[in-house]
C-alpha positions in Angstrom: 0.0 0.0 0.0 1.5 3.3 -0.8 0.8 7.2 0.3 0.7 10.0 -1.9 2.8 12.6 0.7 5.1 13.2 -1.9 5.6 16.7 -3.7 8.3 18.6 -5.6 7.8 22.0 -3.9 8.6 25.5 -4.4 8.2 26.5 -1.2 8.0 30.5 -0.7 4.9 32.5 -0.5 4.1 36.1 -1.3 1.0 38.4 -0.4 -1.0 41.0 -2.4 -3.7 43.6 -0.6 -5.6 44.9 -3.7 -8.7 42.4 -3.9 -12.2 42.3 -2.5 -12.3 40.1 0.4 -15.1 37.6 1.8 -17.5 40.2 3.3 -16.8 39.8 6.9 -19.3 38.6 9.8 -19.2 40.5 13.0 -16.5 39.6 15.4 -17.9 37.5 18.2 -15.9 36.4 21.4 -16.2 32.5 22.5 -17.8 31.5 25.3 -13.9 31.4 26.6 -12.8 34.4 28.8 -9.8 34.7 26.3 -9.3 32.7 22.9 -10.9 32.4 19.5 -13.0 34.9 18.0 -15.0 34.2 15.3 -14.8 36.7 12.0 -12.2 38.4 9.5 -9.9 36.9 7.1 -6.3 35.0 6.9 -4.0 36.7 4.1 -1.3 34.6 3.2 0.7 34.5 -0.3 2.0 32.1 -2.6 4.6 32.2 -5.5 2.4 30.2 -8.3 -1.1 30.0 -9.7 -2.7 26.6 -8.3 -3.1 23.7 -11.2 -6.8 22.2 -10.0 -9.6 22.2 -7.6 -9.7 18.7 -7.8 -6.9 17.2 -4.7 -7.0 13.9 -6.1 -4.9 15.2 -9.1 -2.6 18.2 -6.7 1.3 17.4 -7.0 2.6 20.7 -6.1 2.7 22.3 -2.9 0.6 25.4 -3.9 -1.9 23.2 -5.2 -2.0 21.0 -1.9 -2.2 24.1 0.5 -5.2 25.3 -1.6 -7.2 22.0 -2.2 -6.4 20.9 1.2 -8.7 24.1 2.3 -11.3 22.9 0.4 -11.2 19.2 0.5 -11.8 16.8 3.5 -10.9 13.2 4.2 -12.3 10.7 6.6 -9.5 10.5 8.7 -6.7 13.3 9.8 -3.1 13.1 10.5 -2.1 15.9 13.1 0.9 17.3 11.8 1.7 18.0 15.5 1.2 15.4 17.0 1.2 12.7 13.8 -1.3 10.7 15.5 -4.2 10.0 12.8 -7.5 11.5 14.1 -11.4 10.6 13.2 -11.9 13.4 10.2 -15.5 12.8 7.8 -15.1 9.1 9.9 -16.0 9.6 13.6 -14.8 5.9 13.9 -13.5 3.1 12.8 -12.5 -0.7 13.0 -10.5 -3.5 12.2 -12.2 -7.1 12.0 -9.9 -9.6 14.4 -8.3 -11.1 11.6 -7.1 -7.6 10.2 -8.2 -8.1 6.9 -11.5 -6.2 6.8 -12.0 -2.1 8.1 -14.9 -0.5 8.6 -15.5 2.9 8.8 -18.7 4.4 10.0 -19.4 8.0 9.2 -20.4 11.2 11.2 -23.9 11.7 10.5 -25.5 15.3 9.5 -22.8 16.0 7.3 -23.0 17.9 4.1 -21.2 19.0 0.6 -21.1 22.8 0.4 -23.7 23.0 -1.7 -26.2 21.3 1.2 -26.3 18.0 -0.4 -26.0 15.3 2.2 -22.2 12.7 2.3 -23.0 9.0 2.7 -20.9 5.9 1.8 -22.0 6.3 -1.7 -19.5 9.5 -2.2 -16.5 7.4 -0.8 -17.6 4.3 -3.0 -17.2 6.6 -6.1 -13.9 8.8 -4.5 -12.5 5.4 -5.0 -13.7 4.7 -8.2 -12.7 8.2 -9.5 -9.2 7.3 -7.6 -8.7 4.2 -9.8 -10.2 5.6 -13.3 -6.9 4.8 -15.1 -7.8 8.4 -17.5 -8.4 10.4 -14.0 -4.5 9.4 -13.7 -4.7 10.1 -10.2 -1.0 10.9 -8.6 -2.9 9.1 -5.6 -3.4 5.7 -7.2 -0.6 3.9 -5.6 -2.2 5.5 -2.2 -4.9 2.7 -2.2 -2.7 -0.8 -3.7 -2.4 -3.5 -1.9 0.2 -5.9 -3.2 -0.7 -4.1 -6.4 -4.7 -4.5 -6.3 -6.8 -1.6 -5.8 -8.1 -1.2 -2.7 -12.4 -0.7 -2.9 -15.0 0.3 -0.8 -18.3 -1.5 0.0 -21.1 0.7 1.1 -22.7 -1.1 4.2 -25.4 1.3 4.5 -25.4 5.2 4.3 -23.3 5.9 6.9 -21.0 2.4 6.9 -18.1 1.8 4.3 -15.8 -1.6 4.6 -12.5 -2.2 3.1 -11.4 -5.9 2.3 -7.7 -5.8 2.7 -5.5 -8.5 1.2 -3.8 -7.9 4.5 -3.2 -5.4 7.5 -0.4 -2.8 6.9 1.5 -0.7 9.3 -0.5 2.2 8.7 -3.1 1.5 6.8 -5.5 4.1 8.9 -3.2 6.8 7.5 -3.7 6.7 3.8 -7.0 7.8 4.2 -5.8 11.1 5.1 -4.3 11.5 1.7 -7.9 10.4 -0.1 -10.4 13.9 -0.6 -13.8 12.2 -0.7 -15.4 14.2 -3.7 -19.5 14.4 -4.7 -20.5 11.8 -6.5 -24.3 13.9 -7.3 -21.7 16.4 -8.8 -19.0 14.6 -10.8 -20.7 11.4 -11.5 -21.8 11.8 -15.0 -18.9 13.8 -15.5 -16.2 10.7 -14.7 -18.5 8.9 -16.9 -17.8 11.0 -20.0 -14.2 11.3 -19.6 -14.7 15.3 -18.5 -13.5 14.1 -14.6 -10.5 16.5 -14.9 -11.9 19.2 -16.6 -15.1 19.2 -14.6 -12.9 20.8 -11.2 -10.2 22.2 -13.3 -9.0 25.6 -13.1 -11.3 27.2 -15.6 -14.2 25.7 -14.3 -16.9 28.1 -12.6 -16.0 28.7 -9.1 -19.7 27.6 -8.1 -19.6 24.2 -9.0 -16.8 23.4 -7.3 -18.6 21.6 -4.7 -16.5 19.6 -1.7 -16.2 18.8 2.2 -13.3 21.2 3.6 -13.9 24.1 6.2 -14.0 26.7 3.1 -15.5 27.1 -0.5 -13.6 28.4 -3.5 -15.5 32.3 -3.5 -13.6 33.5 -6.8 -10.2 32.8 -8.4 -8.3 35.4 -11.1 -5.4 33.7 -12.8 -2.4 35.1 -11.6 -3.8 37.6 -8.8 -5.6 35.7 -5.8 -7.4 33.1 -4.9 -10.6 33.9 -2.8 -12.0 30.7 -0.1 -15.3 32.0 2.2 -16.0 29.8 5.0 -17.9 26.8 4.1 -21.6 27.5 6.0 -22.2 23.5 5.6 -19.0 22.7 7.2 -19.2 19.7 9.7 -16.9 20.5 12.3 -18.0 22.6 15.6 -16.4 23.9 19.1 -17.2 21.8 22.1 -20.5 24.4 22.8 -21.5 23.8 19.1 -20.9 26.7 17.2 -19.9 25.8 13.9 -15.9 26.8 12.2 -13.8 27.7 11.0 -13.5 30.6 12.7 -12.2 32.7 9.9 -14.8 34.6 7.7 -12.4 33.1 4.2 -8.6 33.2 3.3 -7.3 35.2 0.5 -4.3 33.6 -1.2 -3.0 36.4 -3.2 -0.5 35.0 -6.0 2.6 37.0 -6.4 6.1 35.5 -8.3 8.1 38.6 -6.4 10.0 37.8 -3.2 11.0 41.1 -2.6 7.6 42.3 -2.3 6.4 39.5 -0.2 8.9 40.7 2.5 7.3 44.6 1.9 3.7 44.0 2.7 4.4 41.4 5.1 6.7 43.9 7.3 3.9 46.3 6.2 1.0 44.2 8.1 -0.4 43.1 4.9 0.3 39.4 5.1 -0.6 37.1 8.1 1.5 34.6 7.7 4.8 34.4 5.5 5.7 31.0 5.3 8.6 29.9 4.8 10.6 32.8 5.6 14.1 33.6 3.6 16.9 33.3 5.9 17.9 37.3 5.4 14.3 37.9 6.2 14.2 35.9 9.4 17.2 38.0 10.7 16.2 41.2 9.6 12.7 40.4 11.3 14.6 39.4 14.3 16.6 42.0 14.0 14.4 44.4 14.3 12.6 43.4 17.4 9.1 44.2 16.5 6.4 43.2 18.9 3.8 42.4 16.7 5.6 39.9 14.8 6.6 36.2 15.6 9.1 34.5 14.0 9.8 30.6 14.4 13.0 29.1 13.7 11.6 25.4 13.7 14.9 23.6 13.3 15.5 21.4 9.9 12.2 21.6 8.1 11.4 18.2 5.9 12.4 19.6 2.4 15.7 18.3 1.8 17.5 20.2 -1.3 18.9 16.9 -3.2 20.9 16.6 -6.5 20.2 13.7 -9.0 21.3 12.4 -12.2 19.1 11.1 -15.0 19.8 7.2 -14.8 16.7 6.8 -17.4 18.2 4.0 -19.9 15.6 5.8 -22.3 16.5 9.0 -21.9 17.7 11.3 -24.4 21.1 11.5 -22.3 24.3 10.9 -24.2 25.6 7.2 -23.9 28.7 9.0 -22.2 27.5 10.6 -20.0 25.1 8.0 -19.1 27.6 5.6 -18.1 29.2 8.1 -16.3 26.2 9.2 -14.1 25.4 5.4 -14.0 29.2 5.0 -12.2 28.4 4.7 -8.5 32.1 5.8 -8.0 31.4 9.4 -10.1 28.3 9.9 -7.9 30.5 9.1 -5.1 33.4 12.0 -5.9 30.4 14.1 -6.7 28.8 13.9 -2.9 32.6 14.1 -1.9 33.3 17.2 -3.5 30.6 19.2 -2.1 30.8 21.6 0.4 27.9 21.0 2.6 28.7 23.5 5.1 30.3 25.7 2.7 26.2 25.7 1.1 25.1 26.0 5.0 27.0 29.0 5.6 27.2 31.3 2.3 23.5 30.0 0.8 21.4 29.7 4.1 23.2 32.0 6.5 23.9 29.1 8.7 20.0 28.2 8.2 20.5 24.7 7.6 21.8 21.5 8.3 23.9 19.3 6.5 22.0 16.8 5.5 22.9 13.1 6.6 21.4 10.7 4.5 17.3 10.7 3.0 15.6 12.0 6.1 15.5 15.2 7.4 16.9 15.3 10.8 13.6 16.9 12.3 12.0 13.0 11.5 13.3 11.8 14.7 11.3 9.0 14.9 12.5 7.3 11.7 15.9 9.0 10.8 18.8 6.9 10.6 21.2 8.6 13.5 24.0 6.1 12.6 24.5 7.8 9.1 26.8 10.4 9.0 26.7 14.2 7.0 29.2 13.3 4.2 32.7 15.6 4.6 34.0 17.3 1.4 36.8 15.4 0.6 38.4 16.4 -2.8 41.2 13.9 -2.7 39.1 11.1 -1.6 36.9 11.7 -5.0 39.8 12.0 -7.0 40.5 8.4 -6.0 37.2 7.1 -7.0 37.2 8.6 -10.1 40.5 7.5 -10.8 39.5 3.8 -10.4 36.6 4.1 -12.5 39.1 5.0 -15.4 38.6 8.9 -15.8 42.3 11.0 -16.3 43.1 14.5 -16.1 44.1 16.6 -19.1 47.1 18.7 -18.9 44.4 22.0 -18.6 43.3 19.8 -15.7 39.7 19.3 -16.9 38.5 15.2 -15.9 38.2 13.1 -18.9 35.8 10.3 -18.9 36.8 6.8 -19.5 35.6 7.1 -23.2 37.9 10.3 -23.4 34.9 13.3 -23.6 35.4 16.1 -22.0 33.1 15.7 -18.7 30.4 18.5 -18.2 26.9 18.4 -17.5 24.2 20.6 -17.4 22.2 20.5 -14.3 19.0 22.1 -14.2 16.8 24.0 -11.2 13.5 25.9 -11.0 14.0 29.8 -11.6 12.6 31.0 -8.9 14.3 29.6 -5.8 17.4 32.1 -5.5 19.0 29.4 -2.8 19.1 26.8 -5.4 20.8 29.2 -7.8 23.5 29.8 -5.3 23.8 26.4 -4.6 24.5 25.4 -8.0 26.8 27.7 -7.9 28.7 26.6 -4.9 28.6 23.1 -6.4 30.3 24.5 -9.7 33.1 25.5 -7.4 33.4 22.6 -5.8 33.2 20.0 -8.9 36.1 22.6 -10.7 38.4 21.2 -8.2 38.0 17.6 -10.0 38.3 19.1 -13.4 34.1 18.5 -14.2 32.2 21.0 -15.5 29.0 21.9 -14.1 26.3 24.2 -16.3 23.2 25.5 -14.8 20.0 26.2 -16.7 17.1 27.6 -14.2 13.7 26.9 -15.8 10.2 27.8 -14.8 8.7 25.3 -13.0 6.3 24.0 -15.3 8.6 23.4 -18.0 11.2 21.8 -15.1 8.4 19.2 -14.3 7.5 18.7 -18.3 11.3 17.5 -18.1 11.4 15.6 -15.6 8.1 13.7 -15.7 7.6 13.6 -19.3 10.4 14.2 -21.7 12.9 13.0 -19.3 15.0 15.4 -21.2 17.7 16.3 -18.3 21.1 15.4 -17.3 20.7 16.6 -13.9 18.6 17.8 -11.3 18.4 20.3 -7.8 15.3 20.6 -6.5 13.8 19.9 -2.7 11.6 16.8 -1.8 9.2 17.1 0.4 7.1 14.3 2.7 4.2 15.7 4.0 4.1 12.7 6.9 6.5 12.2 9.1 5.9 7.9 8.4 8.2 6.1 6.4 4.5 5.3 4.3 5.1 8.8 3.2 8.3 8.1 0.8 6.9 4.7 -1.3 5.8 6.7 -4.2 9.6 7.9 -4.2 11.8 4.9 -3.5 10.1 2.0 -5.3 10.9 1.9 -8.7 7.8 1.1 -10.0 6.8 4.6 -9.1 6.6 7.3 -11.6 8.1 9.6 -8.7 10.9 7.3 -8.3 13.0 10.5 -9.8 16.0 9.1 -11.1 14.4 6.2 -13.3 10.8 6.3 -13.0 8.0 3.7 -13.8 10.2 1.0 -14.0 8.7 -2.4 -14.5 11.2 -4.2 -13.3 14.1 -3.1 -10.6 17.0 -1.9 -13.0 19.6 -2.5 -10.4 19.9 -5.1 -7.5 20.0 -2.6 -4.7 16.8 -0.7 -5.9 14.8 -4.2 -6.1 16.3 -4.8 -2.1 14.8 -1.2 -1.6 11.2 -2.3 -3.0 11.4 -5.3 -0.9 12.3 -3.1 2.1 9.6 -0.8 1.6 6.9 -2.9 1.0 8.0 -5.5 4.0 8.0 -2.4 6.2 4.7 -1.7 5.6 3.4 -5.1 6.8 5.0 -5.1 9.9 3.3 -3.3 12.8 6.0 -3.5 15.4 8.0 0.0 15.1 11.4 -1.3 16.3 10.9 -3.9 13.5 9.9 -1.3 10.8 12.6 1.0 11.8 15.3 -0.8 11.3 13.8 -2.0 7.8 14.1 1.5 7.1 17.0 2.1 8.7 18.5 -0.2 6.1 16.6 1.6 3.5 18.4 5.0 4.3 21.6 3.0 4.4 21.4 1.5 0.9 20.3 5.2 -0.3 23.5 6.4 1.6 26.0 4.1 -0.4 24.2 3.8 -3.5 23.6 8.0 -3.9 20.9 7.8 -6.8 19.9 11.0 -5.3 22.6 13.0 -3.1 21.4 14.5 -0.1 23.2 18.3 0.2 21.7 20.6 3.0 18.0 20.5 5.0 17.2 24.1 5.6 15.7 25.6 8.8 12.0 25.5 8.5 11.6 29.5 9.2 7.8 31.2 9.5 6.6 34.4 10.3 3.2 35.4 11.6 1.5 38.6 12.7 0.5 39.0 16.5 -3.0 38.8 15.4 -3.3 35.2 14.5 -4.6 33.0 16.9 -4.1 28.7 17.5 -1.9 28.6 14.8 -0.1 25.1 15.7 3.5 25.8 13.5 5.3 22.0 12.7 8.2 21.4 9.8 6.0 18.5 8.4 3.2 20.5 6.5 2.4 24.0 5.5 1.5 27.1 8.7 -2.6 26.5 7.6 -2.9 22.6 8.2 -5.6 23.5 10.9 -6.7 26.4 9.0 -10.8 25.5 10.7 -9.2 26.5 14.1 -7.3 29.4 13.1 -8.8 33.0 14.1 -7.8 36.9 14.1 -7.5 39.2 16.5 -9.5 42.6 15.4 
């Protein structure tokens, strides 16, 4: 069974004030002497236009934050915590063997457009979820040793999975799964117009769903407009409904310089994450109505990865080379991880040692170690694996080409700009040349997930659960995520088949010393075998106005996971 946690993210936000907001309700106090007020409305930016309505189809982080705002799923993982809480499901149950769960359903709860949720909606979620033309990223969420895993509606408010067998976690998958209208987008799947129906063009009033806010109005390139969602089943303990918040504006702005402006300026909430030279400056400056969070290593880890695709349109050369696990070896050896610490993130970040972030301190691997620039050490390997030096000292491959590479990164991440540049530095002392193309990120993911048409790649991975469930759709090589030579059908290399059997026997276990140390061998064979290299983990940084209330800040997902309990201050 795998979990679609996985994104390639962009992660930095930016604000805009110019828009007409959801027309506020009056501010009313709880019940509470102090706390949550109901009224007003959350600003906070982001870098890129969202790519659908529709979560079952999200793969960027944009597109998550968004949907997830819209979008409910039976069952919750608290990002705090990561304990998985009742969500659409108020309970649910195993049967003793294991092999059957049962969910049973709140009652009295309703789309946004007033139209009642029963098991039928999570039949069809299910069926949308395994239409092979939806082409759901999600897909691999509900396998089971490769079969689909399929509701059966017990009665209105009763759904029952038969599993093949119990996982590890199979409660948490369901947080990954939006339940979506079947009254709404039944005749649509039907058709073939499934995709289109909640795509980004579509009218803003059929775009009907389950999450604590409605999409009010969206104009491409500007903002995105939620309102709270009136029909919204979640309430405080004395009943009054939430979210607290009157809507969220999501204003859409490419310019990082002018997120920092209107956020000092009180026009943004929340600016998440924060730029290292932003987070000093802020703290710099002492303001009292601002706090800043320095969270520690967040979960994105920037990583470096050659194309390995046999069918790729890479050169044989520099195939073979990039195939050579002693060239991706001197590679990892030559770079400065400190060096990218210091100068990039203003000593922001963490070396990264090994696949997981060091703030996953349930699962991490503490036995692997940061890897220490070592130029002469690379010079070695490469050495063995038949390259020479010219008398210019450039590195000649085995085949006697010249080796450079281009290595490509989205445009508009500055730290990944510098970072490339560091690396060039660094891979000049073993004579390779290192080229750097920066590409929008919609052409960047055409490359890499469709024309495979790259030689190398920087970019930040992020898990979106702290469980090792999280990272299937990236490690097994059956996975059209598995970066570095995706949608295999069968393991091209001994070690990545060991990794597929690690992964999958790690979800069948329910022990956690036994899982851990199935992973921990995972991370271990990721460490030696570098088919992605792990470079720096920076600090998970956030700012946020004095005026937002119950925000509940954690590395492992974005500042407005529990958007329904956030408030303002007037």
């Amino acid at each position: 069974m795998k979990t679609g946690r996985l994104i390639l993210v962009l992660l930095v936000l930016a604000v805009s004030f110019h828009c007409r907001l959801p027309e506020e309700t009056s501010r009313t106090a709880s019940p509470r002497d102090e706390g949550p007020v109901f009224g007003g409305v959350l600003r906070v930016g982001v870098r890129s236009d969202p790519l659908t309505w529709n979560r079952l189809l999200a793969t960027d982080a944009v597109t998550h934050e968004i949907t997830e705002q819209v979008h409910a799923a039976l069952v919750r993982v608290n990002r705090v915590t990561e304990e998985v809480e009742p969500a659409l499901a108020e309970s649910w149950s195993f049967s003793d063997e294991g092999r059957e769960l049962t969910f049973r359903l709140r009652p009295e709860v309703f789309f946004s457009d007033g139209e009642p949720f029963t098991a039928e909606d999570v039949v069809f979620t299910f069926q949308a979820l395994h239409d092979p033309e939806v082409a759901s990223p999600l897909v691999e969420t509900a396998l089971v040793d490769g079969e689909p895993l399929l509701p059966e509606a017990l009665d209105s408010r009763t759904v029952r999975f038969r599993l093949k067998r119990r996982t590890a976690v199979v409660e948490r998958i369901f947080d990954s799964i939006p339940m979506l209208p079947r009254h709404r987008l039944q005749k649509s799947l039907a058709v073939g117009a499934f995709v289109a129906e909640y795509g980004v063009g579509a009218p803003v009033d059929g775009i009907v769903a389950l999450g604590p806010f409605v999409l009010e109005r969206y104009v491409p390139g500007q903002r995105v407009i939620l309102r709270r969602n009136p029909h919204y089943w979640k309430s405080e303990e004395d009943g009054d409904r939430l979210p607290y918040l009157d809507g969220i504006v999501y204003e859409i702005i490419p310019d990082a310089s002018a997120l920092m402006l209107r956020f000092r300026a009180g026009e943004l909430d929340i600016l998440s994450p924060l730029s290292p030279e932003d987070f000093l400056s802020l703290e710099e400056s002492g303001r009292p109505d601002l706090r800043l969070h320095n969270l520690g290593p967040g979960t994105p880890t920037e990583r470096l990865w050659f194309n390995l695709n046999p069918e790729s349109p890479v050169s044989r050369p520099k195939r073979a080379w990039f195939s050579d696990l002693s060239f991706r070896r001197a590679v990892s050896l030559a770079i400065d991880r400190p060096a990218i610490g210091k100068a990039v993130y203003l000593d922001l970040a963490s070396p990264a040692a090994g696949p997981v972030s060091p703030a996953n301190r349930k699962w991490r691997n503490e036995d692997i170690e940061a890897t220490v620039s070592d130029v002469e050490s690379a010079k070695r390997f490469l050495a063995t694996a038949g390259f020479v030096w010219g008398e210019d000292g450039a590195l000649v491959g085995p085949g006697g080409e010249r080796v450079r590479f281009t290595l490509l990164t989205n445009a508009d991440n500055p730290y990944r700009i510098k970072t490339a540049a560091v690396m060039q530095e660094d891979l000049a002392r073993l004579g390779i040349e290192m080229n750097l193309v920066p590409l929008d990120f919609a052409s960047l993911l055409g490359r890499l997930t469709r024309s495979f048409d790259y030689e190398a790649c920087l970019l930040g991975i992020k898990f979106t659960d702290s469980d090792p469930s999280a990272e299937l759709p990236f490690w097994l090589s059956r996975s059209p995520f598995h970066v570095w030579h995706p949608a295999q059908s069968q393991p091209g290399t001994p070690w990545e088949a060991r990794i597929d059997r690690l992964m999958e026997e790690q979800m069948l276990v329910t022990e956690h010393a036994s899982r851990k140390a199935l992973f921990d061998e995972v991370q271990w064979l990721v460490a030696e075998q570098l088919p992605v290299i792990d470079l720096v983990v920076p600090h998970a940084l956030l700012g946020v106005t004095a005026r937002v209330g119950n925000l509940k800040p954690t590395p492992f997902w974005h500042a407005v996971w529990n958007s329904e309990e956030l408030y303002v201050r007037p």
